[in-house]
C-alpha positions as CSV (number, residue, x, y, z in Angstrom):
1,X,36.6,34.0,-1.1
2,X,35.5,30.4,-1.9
3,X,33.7,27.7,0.0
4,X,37.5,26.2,0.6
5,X,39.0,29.1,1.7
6,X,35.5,29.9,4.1
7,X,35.8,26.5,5.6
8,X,39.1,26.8,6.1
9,X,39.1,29.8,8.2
10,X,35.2,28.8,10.1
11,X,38.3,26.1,12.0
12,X,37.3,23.3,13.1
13,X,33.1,23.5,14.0
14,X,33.1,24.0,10.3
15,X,33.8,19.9,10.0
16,X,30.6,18.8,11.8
17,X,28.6,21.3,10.4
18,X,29.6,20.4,6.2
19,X,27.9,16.6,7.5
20,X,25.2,17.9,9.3
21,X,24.3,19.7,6.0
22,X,24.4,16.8,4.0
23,X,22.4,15.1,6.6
24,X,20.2,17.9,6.1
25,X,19.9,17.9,2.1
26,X,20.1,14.4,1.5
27,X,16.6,13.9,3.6
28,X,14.9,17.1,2.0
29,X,15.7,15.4,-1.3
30,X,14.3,12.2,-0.5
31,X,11.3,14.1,1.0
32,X,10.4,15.9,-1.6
33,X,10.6,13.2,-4.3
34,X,8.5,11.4,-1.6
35,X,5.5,14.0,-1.7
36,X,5.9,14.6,-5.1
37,X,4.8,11.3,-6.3
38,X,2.0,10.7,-3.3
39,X,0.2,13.9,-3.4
40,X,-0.9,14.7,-7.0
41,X,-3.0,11.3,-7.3
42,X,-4.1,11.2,-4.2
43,X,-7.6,12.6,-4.7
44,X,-8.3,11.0,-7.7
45,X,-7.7,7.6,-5.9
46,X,-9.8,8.4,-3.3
47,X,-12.9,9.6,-4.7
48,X,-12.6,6.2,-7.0
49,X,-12.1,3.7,-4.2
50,X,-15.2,5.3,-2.3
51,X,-17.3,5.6,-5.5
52,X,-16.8,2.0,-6.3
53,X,-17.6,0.8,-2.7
54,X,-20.9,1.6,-3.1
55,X,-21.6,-0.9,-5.6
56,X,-19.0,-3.3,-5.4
57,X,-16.7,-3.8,-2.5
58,X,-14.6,-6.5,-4.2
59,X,-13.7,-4.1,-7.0
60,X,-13.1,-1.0,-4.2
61,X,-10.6,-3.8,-2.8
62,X,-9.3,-4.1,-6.2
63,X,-8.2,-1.0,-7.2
64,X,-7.3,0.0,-3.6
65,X,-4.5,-2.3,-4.0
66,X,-3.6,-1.6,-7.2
67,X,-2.8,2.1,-6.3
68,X,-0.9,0.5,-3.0
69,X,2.3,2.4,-3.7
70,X,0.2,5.5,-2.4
71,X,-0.5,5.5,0.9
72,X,-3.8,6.6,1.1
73,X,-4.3,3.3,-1.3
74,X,-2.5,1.3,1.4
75,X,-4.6,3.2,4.1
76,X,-8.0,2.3,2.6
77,X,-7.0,-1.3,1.1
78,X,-6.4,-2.5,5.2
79,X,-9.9,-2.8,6.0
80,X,-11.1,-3.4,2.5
81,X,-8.9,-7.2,2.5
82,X,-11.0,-8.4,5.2
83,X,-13.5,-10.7,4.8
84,X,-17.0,-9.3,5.6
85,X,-15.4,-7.8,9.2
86,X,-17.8,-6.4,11.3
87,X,-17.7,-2.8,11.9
88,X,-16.1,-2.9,14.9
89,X,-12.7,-4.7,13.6
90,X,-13.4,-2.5,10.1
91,X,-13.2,0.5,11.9
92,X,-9.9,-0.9,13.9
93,X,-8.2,-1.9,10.8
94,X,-8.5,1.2,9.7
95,X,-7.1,3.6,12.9
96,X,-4.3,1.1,12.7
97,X,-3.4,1.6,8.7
98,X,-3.4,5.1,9.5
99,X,-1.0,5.2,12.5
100,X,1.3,3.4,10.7
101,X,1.3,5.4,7.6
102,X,1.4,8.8,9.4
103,X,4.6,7.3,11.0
104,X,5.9,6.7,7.8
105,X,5.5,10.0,6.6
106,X,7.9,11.9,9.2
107,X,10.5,9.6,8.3
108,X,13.4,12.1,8.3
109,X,11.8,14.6,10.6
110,X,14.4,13.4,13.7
111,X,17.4,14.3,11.2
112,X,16.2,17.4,10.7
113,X,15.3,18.6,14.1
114,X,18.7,17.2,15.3
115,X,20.5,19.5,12.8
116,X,18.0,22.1,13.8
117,X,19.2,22.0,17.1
118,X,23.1,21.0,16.5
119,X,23.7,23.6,13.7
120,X,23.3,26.7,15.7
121,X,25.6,25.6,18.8
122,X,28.2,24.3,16.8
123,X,28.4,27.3,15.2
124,X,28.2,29.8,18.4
125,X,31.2,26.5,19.5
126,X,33.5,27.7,16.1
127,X,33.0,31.2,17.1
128,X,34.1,30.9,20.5
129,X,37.3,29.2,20.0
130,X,38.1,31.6,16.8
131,X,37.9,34.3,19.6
132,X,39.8,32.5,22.0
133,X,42.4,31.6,19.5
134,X,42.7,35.4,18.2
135,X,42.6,37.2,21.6
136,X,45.2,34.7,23.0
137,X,48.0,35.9,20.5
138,X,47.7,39.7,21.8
139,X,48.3,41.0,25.6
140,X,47.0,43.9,27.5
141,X,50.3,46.3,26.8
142,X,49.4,45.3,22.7
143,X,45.7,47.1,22.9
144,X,45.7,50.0,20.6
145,X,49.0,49.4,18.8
146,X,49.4,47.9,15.5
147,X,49.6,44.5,17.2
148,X,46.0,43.9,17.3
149,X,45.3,44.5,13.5
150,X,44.7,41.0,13.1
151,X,42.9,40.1,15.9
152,X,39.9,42.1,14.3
153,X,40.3,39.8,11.3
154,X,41.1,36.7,13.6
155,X,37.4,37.7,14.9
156,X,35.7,38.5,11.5
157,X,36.0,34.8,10.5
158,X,35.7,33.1,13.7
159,X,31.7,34.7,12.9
160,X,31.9,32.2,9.6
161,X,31.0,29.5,11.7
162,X,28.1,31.1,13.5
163,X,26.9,31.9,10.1
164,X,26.9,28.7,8.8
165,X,25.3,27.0,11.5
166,X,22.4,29.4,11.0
167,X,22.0,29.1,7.6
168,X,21.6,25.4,7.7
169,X,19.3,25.7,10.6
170,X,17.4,28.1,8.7
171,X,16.9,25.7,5.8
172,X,16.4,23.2,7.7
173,X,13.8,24.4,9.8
174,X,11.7,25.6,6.9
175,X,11.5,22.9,5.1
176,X,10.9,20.9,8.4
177,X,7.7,22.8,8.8
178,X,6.9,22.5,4.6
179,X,6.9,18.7,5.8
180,X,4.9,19.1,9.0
181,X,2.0,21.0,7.2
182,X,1.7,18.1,4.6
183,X,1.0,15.5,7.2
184,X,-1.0,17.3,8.6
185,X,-2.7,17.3,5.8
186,X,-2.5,13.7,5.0
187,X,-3.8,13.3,8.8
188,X,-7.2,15.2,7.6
189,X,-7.2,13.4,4.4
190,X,-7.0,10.1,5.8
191,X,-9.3,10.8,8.3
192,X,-11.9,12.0,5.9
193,X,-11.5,9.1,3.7
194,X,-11.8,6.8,6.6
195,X,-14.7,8.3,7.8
196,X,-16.8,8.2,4.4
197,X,-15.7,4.6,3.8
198,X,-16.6,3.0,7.4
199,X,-20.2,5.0,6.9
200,X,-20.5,3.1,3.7
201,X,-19.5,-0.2,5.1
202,X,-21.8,0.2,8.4
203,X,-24.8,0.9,5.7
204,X,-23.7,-2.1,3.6
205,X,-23.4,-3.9,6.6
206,X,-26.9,-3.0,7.9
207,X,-28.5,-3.6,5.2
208,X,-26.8,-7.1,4.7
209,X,-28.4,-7.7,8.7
210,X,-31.3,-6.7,7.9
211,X,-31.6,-9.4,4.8
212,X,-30.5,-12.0,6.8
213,X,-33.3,-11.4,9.3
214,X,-36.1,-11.1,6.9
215,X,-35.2,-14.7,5.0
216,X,-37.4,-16.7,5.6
217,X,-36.5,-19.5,8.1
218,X,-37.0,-23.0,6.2
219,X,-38.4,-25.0,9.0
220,X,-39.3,-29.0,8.8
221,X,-43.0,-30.3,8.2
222,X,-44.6,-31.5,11.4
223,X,-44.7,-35.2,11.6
224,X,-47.7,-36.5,11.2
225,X,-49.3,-40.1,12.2
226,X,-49.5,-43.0,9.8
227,X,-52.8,-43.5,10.6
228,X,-55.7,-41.9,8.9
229,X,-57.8,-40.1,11.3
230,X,-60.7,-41.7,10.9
231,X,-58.9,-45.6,11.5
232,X,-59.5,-46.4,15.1
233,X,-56.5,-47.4,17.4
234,X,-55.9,-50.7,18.4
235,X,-55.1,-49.8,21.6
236,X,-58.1,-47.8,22.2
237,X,-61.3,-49.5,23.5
238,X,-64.8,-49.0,21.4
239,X,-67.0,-46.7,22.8
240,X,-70.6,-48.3,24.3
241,X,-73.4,-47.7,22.8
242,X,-75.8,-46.3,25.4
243,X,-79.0,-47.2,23.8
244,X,-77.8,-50.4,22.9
245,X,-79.9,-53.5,24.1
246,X,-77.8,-55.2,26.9
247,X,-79.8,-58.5,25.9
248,X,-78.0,-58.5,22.5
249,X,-74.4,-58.6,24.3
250,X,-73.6,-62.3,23.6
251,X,-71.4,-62.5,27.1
252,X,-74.9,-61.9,28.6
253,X,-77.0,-64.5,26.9
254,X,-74.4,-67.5,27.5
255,X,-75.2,-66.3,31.3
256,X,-78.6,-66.7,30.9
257,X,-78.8,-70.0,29.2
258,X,-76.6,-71.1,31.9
């Protein structure tokens, strides 16, 4: 029996469930060739970005987003663009790479829980109506005559379509939980990574504080008077002399003579 004549005699559930199959290996395809090229590098890219960062932070930003067809390299190159952010918006730049790259990642995983949840109930669907359609053609006075020789067949391959429906929930399903275990994996890795770079920057950017306060503050010269100290002030009257002779105050001898 080939795949023609078994789809021919699964009836009519066996439609739905050939393109729910396709559905199904199209986006395992494109999922593995998805973690294939992401995960092997991965590593490697990490340790150099956080490496570098603790020398140069322009060059971490550098090759960060030269790697940003990874994204781990996208993850880490969001916080690393900014210029001098504080910690706060470093840290937020961050949470917010990583939300959208996790999303990113179980793109596909709605396909496959629909057909992990379709597959098996349109199958149990292409039995029933096999069953329906083989008991129907056979009365009660038929039972145990040679009438009902091919309602046991009839019955035999109404169970194609419950098999099929399993077997591509089946693959389905395991594959669906291949791709769950490697985000969750990408969820530790990137929160790792994340973790060890925003340390980093928080040192760098105490260290950059702490600089700033101990420069010291260039302030302007006090202003000082034109004057020499010594040169008395016009304005100010001349001290008396208390042991000067009040006879030799000329106001007092024009009084005299007068």
């Amino acid at each position: 029996m080939n795949i023609l004549e078994l789809f021919d005699k699964g009836g009519v559930a066996m439609i739905p469930l050939l393109v729910l199959s396709v559905l199904s290996i199209a986006t395992i395809f494109e999922r593995l060739w998805f973690w294939a090229r992401v995960l092997p590098k991965e590593r490697e890219l990490v340790n150099r970005v956080l490496e570098t960062a603790q020398q140069d932070w322009d060059l971490a930003a550098e090759i960060a987003r030269q790697g940003r067809s990874s994204p781990i390299a996208r993850f880490l190159y969001a916080p690393l663009q900014l210029q001098e952010p504080e910690p706060e918006l470093f840290q937020l730049a961050l949470e917010a790479s990583a939300d959208e790259e996790l999303a990113n990642m179980r793109r596909g995983d709605k396909i496959l829980e629909g057909v992990i949840a379709i597959a098996p109930l349109l199958g149990l669907l292409g039995t029933v109506l096999g069953l329906i359609e083989s008991l129907g053609s056979i009365s009660i006075g038929d039972l145990g005559t040679t009438a009902t020789e091919g309602v046991t067949q009839g019955i035999g391959e109404s169970l194609i379509s419950t098999a099929t429906g399993l077997i591509v929930a089946i693959i389905s399903l395991s594959f669906y939980r291949l791709f769950q275990g490697f985000v969750v994996n990408q969820a530790k890795v990137f929160r790792k990574s994340g973790n060890a770079l925003e340390l980093c920057y928080r040192q760098f950017w105490a260290q950059h504080q702490r600089q700033s306060l101990d420069r010291p503050n260039l302030s302007k010269p006090p202003k000082t008077s034109s004057t020499h100290p010594s040169d008395p002030n016009p304005d100010q009257e001349p001290e008396k002399d208390p042991n000067a002779n009040p006879d030799e105050n000329p106001d007092n001898n024009k009084d005299r003579q007068n």
